[in-house]
C-alpha positions in Angstrom: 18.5 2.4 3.0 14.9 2.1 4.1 11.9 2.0 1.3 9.6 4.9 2.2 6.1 4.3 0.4 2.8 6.2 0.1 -1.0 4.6 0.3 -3.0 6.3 -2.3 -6.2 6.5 -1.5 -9.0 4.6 -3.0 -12.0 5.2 -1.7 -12.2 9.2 -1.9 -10.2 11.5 0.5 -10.4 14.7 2.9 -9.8 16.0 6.4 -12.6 14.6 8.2 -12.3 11.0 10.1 -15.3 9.2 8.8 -14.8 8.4 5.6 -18.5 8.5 4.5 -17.5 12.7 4.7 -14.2 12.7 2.7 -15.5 14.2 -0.1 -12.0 14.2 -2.7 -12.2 12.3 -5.4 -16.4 12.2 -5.9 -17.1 9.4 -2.6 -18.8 10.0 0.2 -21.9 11.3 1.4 -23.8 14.5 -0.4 -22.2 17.2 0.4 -23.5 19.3 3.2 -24.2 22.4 3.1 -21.3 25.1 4.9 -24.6 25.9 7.9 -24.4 22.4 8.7 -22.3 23.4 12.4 -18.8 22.6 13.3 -18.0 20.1 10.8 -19.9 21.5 8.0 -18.3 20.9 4.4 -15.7 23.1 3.9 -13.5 23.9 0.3 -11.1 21.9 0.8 -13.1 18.9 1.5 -14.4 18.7 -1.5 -12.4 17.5 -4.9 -10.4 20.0 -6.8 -12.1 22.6 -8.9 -12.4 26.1 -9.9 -15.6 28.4 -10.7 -16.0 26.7 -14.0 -17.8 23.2 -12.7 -16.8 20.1 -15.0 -13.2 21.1 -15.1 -11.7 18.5 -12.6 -12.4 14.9 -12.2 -12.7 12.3 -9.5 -8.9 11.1 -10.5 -7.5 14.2 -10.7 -7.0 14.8 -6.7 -6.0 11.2 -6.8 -3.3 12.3 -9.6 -1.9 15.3 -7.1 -0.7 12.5 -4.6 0.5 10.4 -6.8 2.4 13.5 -8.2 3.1 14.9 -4.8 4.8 11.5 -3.3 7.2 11.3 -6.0 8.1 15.0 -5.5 8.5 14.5 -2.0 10.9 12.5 -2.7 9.2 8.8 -1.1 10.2 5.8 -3.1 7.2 5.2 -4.3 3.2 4.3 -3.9 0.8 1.4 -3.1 -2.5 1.0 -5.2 -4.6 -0.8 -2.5 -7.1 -3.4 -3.1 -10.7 -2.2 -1.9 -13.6 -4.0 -3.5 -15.7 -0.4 -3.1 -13.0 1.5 -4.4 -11.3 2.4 -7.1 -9.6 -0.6 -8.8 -5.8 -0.8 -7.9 -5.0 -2.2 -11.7 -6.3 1.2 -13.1 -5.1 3.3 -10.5 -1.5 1.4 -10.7 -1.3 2.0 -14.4 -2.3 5.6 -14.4 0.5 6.1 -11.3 3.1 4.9 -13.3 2.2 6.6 -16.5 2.6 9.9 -14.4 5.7 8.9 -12.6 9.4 9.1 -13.6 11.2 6.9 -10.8 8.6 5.9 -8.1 8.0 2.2 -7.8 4.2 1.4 -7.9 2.8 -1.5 -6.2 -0.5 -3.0 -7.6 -2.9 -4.7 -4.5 -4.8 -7.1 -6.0 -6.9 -10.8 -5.1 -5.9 -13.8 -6.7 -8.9 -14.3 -8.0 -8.2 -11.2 -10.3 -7.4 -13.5 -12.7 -5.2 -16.4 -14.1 -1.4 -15.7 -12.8 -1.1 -15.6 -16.9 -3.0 -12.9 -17.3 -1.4 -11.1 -14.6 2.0 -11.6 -15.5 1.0 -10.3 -19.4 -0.7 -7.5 -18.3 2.4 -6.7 -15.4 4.9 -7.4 -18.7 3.2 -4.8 -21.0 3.5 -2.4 -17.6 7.1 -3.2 -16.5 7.7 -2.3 -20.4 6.2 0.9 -20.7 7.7 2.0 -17.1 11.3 1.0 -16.7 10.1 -2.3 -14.7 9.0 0.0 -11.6 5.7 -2.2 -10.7 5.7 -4.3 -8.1 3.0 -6.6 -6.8 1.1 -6.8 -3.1 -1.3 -10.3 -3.3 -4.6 -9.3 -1.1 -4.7 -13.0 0.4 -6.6 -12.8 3.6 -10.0 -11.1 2.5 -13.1 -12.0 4.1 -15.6 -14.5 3.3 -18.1 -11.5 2.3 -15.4 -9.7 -0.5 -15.2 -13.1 -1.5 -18.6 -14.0 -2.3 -19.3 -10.7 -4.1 -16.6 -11.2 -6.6 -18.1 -15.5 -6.8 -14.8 -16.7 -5.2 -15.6 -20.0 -4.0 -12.3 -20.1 -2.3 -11.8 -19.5 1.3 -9.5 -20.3 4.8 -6.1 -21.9 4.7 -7.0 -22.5 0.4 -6.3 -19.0 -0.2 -3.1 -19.2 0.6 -2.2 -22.9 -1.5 -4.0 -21.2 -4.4 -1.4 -17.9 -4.3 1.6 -19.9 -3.9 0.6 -21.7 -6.6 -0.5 -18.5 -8.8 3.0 -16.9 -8.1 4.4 -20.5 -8.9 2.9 -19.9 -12.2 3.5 -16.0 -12.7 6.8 -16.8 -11.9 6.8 -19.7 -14.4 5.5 -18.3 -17.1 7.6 -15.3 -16.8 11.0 -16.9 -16.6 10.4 -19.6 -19.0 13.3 -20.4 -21.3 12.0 -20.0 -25.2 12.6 -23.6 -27.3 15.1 -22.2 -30.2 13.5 -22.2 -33.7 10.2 -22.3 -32.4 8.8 -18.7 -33.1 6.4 -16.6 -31.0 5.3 -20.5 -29.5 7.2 -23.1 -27.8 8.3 -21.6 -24.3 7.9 -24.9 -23.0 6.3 -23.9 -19.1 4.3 -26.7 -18.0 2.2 -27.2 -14.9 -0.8 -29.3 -13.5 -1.7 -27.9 -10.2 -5.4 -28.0 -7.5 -5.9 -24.2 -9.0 -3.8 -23.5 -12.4 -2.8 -26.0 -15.4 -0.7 -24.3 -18.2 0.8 -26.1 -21.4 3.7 -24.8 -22.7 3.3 -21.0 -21.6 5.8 -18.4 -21.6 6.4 -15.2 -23.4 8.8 -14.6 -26.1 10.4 -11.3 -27.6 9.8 -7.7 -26.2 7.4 -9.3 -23.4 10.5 -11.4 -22.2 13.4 -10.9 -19.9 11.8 -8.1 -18.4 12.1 -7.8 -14.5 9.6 -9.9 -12.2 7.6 -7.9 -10.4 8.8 -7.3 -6.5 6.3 -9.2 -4.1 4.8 -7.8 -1.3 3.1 -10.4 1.2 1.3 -9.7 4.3 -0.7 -11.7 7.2 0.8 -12.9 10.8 -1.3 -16.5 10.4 1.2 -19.4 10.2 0.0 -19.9 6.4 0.5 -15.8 5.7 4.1 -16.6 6.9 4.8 -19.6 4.8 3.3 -17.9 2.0 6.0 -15.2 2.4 8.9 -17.8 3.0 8.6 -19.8 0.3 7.5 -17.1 -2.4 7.6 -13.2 -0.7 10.3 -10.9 -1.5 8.5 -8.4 1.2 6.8 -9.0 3.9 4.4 -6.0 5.1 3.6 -6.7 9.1 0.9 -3.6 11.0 2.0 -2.5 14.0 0.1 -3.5 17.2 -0.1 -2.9 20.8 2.1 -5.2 21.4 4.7 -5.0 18.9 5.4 -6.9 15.5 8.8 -8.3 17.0 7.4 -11.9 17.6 5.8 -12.2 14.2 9.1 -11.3 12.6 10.6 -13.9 14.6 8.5 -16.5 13.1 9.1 -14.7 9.6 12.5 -15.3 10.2 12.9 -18.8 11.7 10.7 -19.8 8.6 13.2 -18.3 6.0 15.4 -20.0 7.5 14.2 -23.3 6.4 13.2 -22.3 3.4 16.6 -20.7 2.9 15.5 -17.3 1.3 15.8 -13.7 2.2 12.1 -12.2 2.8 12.6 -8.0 3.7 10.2 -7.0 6.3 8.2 -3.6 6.5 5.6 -2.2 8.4 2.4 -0.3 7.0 1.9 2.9 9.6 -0.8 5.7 9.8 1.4 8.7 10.8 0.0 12.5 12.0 3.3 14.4 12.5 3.6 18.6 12.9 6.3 20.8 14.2 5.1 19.9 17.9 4.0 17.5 19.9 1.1 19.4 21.2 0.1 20.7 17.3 0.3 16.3 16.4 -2.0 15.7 19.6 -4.1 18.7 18.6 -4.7 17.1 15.1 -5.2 14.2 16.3 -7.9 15.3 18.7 -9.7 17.1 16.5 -10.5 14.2 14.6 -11.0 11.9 17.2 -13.5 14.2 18.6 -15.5 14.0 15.8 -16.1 10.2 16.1 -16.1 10.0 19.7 -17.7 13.7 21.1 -17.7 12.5 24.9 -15.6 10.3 26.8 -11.6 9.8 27.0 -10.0 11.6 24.3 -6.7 10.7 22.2 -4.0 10.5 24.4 -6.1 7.4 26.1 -4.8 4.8 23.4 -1.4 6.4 23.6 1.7 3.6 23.7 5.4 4.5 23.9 7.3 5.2 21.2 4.8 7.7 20.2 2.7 4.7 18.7 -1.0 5.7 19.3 -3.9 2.9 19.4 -6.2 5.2 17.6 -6.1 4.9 14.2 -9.2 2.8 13.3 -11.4 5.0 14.9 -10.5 7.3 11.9 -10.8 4.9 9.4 -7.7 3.6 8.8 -7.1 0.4 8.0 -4.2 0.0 10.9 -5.4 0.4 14.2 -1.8 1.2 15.5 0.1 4.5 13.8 2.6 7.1 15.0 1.3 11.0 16.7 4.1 13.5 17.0 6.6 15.9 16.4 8.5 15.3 13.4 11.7 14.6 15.5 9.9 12.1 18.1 8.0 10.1 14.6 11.6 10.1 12.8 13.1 8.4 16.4 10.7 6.3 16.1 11.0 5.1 12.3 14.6 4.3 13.1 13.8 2.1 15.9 12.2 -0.4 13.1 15.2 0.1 11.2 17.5 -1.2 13.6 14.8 -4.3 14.3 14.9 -5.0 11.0 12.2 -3.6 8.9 13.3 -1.4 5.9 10.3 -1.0 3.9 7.8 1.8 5.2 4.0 2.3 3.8 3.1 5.3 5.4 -0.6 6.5 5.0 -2.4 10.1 6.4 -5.2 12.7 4.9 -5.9 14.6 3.5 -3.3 13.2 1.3 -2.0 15.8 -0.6 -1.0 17.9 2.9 0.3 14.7 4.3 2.6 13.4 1.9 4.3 17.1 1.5 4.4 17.3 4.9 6.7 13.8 5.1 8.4 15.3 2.4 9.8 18.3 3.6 9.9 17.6 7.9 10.1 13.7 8.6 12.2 11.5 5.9 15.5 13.4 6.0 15.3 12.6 9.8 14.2 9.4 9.7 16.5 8.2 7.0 19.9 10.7 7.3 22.4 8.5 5.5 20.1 8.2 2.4 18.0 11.4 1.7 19.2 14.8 2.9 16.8 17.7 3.0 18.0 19.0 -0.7 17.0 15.9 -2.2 13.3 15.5 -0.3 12.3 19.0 -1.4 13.7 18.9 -5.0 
């Protein structure tokens, strides 16, 4: 069955495309007045609230999507990594204190901290939620991110030092406890080029618990290697021209390596009832970015893939625009080449994710949801 997963927002959320104007969750611009023309401020661009001002917080919109994707009956959210937004640890940890079964995967740099750090902090989480976190390892940030958080590591590096921090997670987290030795004496060694640890390891509660799933991404020949030798998932964006080739290099390297990597895609979707009510939506917002000129339907591809998404503000560039029936067609083709993990992303959020809900997974994926269980 395919893994259908939500992007939470982190860096504040609303209707409009720029995100300097989504006003959810207290980022963005001032607000506008309502005079201010067309695309004036309007309610529901702003965070939730009521007459009584000081009621609702920035997280609590961010809590309704979290709450809404597991009602919709998605498998679970991603807690991205953005260095000006909120940080994915927190927003991670809140998602699956609120959560019964979604899965929650945590973005984070390397540089975050030591891999033993990260595994204690992921053991105390998979304890306290039925082991639903998973990781996703932000490896291929750009020199600028880097400098701001004093990472002095950079180009192919990035990718030795996370193969050796999830050689170490891993480690430390599956490290066979010396008998008769207490709370101490786990006995994981290693002397690496980025991590030395002497005789780590956890012991009681914190042990045996379930290593966190790893999400991988990147289509450079070191991304790919990365995900060979130490991915469990390997998330690919969608392009013009397809992510077929760059799973055929996933796979050839598996191959040699001998392990099973699943491959997903991470997709920007605008789906209504219609075609023309998707294509309305998506001119709208297109409009507001670019008022002159070609509109939407000039980046269309087939498949009902559409070229536009970065104009919005997505992180993808390439997404899906269309009737529920025509996206869900088009979700299954990616099943059948292979790719059964999904990270779906749209705003304003909270509309989105119902909307996915109740219209597109029980047609994307018949033989594993039906349209009881999405709207229960």
């Amino acid at each position: 069955m395919t893994e259908y997963l939500w992007r939470l927002p982190s860096h504040g959320d609303g209707r409009r495309a720029r995100p300097q104007l989504r006003h959810r969750g207290g980022f963005g611009d001032p607000v506008p007045t309502p005079a201010g023309g067309p695309f004036g401020a309007r309610p529901d661009d702003r965070e939730p609230t009521d007459v009584r001002r000081g009621h609702f917080g920035p997280f609590d919109d961010l809590h309704q999507v979290i709450d809404a994707a597991e009602l919709a009956g998605l498998d679970g959210v991603l807690a991205p990594y953005d260095p000006l937004g909120e940080e994915s640890w927190i927003v991670a940890g809140g998602a699956l204190r609120a959560t019964r079964h979604a899965r929650v995967i945590v973005e984070f740099q390397p540089a975050f901290g030591t891999p033993v750090y990260a595994a204690k902090v992921s053991a105390t989480l998979q304890r306290l939620s039925a082991g639903r976190l998973s990781w996703r390892l932000a490896v291929d940030t750009d020199a600028e991110d880097a400098r701001t958080r004093g990472d002095r590591v950079s180009g192919d590096d990035r990718h030795a030092r996370a193969a050796e921090f999830l050689t170490v997670a891993r480690g430390v987290w599956n490290a066979d406890p010396v008998p008769g030795a207490g709370f101490q004496g786990t006995g994981f060694d290693f002397a690496g080029e980025y991590y030395d640890v002497i005789d780590g390891g956890f012991r009681g509660i914190l042990s045996g618990l379930p290593f966190p799933t790893v999400y991988l991404s990147g289509t450079s020949e070191p991304a790919l290697d990365l995900s060979a030798r130490h991915g469990d998932v390997h998330l690919f964006t969608e392009s013009t021209d397809g992510p077929a080739a760059a799973l055929a290099q996933l796979r050839e390297r598996t191959v040699e390596t001998g392990r099973h990597v699943r491959a997903g895609l991470e997709l920007p979707v605008i789906a209504r009832e219609t075609e023309a009510e998707a294509w309305a939506r998506a001119e709208r917002q297109w409009r507001e970015v670019h008022p002159d000129g070609p509109g939407a339907r000039s980046l269309s591809l087939d498949g009902a893939r559409w070229a536009g998404f970065a104009e919005l503000g997505y992180p993808q560039p390439v997404g899906l625009v269309g009737s529920y029936e025509h996206v869900a067609q088009q979700l299954q083709v990616y099943e059948v080449a292979g790719f059964d993990s999904i990270v779906l992303s749209g705003h304003p959020n909270i509309e989105e994710v119902h909307r996915a809900g109740e219209h597109l997974l029980f047609l994307a994926d018949p033989a594993g949801r039906t349209l009881q269980e999405t709207t229960a």
